[in-house]
N, C-alpha and C positions, 0 to 999 in steps of 0.2 A: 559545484557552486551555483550553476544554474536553477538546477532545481529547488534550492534552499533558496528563493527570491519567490518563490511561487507564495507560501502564505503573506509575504511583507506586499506582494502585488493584489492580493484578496483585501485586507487592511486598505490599503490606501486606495483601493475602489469603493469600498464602502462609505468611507470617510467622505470622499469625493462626493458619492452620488445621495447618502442620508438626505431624507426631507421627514415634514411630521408626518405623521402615521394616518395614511386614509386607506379602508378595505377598499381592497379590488372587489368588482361584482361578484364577482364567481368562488371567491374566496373562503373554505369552508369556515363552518360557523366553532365559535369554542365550544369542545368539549365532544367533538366529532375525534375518530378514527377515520385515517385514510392508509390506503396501500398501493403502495409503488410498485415498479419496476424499472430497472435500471442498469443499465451496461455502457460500456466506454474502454476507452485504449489507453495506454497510460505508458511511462518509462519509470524505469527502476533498476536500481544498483545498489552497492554495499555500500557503506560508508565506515570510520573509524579509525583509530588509529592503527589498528593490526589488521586491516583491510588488506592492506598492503605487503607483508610479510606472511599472515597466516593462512590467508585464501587468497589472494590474487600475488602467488609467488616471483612472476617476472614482469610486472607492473600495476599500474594503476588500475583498477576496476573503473570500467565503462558501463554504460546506459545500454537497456535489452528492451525490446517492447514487448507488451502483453495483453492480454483482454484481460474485464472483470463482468461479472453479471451477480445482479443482487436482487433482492425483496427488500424492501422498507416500510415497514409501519409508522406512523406518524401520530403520535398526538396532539391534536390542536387545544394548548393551555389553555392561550391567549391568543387578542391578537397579532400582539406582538412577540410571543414566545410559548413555541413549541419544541417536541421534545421527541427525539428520531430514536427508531431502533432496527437493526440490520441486519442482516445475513447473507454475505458475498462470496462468490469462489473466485479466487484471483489467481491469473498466471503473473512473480515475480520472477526475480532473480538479476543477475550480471552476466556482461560481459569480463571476464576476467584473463589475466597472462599466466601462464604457465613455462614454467621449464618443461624441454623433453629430459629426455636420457644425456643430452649429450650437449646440457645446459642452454639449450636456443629456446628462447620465448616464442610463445605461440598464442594465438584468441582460441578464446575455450567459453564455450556457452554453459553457463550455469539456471538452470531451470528449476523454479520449486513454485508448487501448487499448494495454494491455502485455500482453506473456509478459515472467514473471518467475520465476527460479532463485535458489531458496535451498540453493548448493550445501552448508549442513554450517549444521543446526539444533540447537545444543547444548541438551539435555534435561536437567532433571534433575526424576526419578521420584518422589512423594514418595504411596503408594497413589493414588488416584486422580485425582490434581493432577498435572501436569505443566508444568513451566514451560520456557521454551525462550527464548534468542537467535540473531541470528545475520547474518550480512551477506546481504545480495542483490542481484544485477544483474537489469535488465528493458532489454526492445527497445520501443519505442514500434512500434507495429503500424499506427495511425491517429490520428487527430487532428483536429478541428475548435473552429472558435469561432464564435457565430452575432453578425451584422453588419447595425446597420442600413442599409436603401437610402435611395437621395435620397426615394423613397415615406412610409420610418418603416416599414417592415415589415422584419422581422425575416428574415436569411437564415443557409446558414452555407457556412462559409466555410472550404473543407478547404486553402487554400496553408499554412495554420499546418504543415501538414506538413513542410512544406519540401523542395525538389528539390537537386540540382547548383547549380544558378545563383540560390536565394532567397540574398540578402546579411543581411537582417535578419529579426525579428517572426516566427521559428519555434522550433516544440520540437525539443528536443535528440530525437536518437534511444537516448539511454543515459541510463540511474538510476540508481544505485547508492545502497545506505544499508544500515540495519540495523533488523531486525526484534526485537521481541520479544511473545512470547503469553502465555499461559496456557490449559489447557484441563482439562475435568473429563471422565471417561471414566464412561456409563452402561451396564451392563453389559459384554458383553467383547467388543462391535466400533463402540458409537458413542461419541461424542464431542461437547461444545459447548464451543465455546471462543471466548476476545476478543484479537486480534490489531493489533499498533501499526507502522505504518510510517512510516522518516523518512528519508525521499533526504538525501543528502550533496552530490550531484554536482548542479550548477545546470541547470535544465532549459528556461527559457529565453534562445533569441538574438538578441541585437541587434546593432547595428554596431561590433564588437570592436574597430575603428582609434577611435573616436570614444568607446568606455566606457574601455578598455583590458583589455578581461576580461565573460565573463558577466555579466549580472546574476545578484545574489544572491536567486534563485526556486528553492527546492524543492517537490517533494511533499512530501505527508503525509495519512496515512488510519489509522483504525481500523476491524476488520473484526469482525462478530459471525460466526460458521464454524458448520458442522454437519460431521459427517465420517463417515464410515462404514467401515469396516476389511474391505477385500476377501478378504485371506488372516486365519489364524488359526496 
């Protein structure tokens, strides 16, 4: 629940701080390209109604931290609307509960590695706020979940990946959802900003003849970002 207040606190900062529109000095001019760089820490969990029964078997899925690093290209339209495009490798995933063998719940780290494209980040400029939406796809890169053995020690367990021939109890290879941030610009190449993500597209599979369909498990992360503006 926490994390789902994160875009409603981006909104009513905006709201709050809006004035008419005057360029900063340093401000590129319309009709420039600029290039970013960008990294930040962020939490992330599943969310859903089958969150809970289909991947986080012995409870509620919990918050995991992770890094992101990105490239951004920027179109400056206007001045008061420009137009992002991106390219991030994120570490996602959950904390999630498990039964062992001998029905006792256990924390189990579930870890999955994406590149992620946000082809077209709608901006709008308002001096040093910038707020921004926008759709995005990601490629699952990797993925794990640690598993305990007949011992009680803790292992991990990369088949989550899933091959040609896994049938069930893997992550999708595709994400899709939509973003929105907010970011304050300090001087005239950095940036810090807070960033919200929420998959659409269910990202765990089970045995689709016996659900009739995914389960409904998406991501979801907020990301705190630094960024630093390569071109001028």
């Amino acid at each position: 629940m926490k994390i789902m207040l994160i875009p409603l606190l981006l909104l009513a900062t905006v709201g709050a701080t809006a004035q008419v529109y005057k360029p900063l000095p340093d401000q590129p001019e319309s009709g420039q390209l600029t290039i970013s760089l960008r990294g930040g820490v962020g939490l992330s969990t599943v969310v859903g109604r089958d969150a809970h029964d289909s991947l986080s078997t012995g409870g509620s899925p919990g918050y995991k931290t992770g890094l992101t690093l990105g490239l951004c290209v920027t179109s400056h339209l206007k001045p008061t609307f420009w137009l992002g495009h991106e390219l991030w490798l994120q570490q996602q995933g959950a904390m999630v509960r498990l039964n062992d063998d001998n029905g006792q719940s256990y924390t189990s780290r579930l870890r999955l590695q994406h590149l992620t494209i946000f082809p077209a980040n709608f901006t709008w400029v308002q001096r040093s706020l910038r707020l921004y939406a926008g759709p995005y796809v990601s490629m699952a890169l990797a993925a794990s979940i640690q598993r305990k053995d007949p011992a009680g020690h803790l292992q991990t367990d990369t088949s989550v990946y899933g091959t040609a021939r896994t049938l069930t109890g893997y992550v999708s290879k595709i994400d899709a959802g939509l973003g929105l941030g907010l970011d304050y610009a300090i001087g005239s190449r950095w940036t810090v900003g807070l960033r919200f993500q929420r998959g659409l597209v269910p990202i765990w599979n089970e045995n689709t003849l016996n659900q009739g369909g995914q389960p409904a498990v998406y991501n979801q992360n907020g990301t705190l970002t630094v960024g630093y503006q390569l071109s001028h």
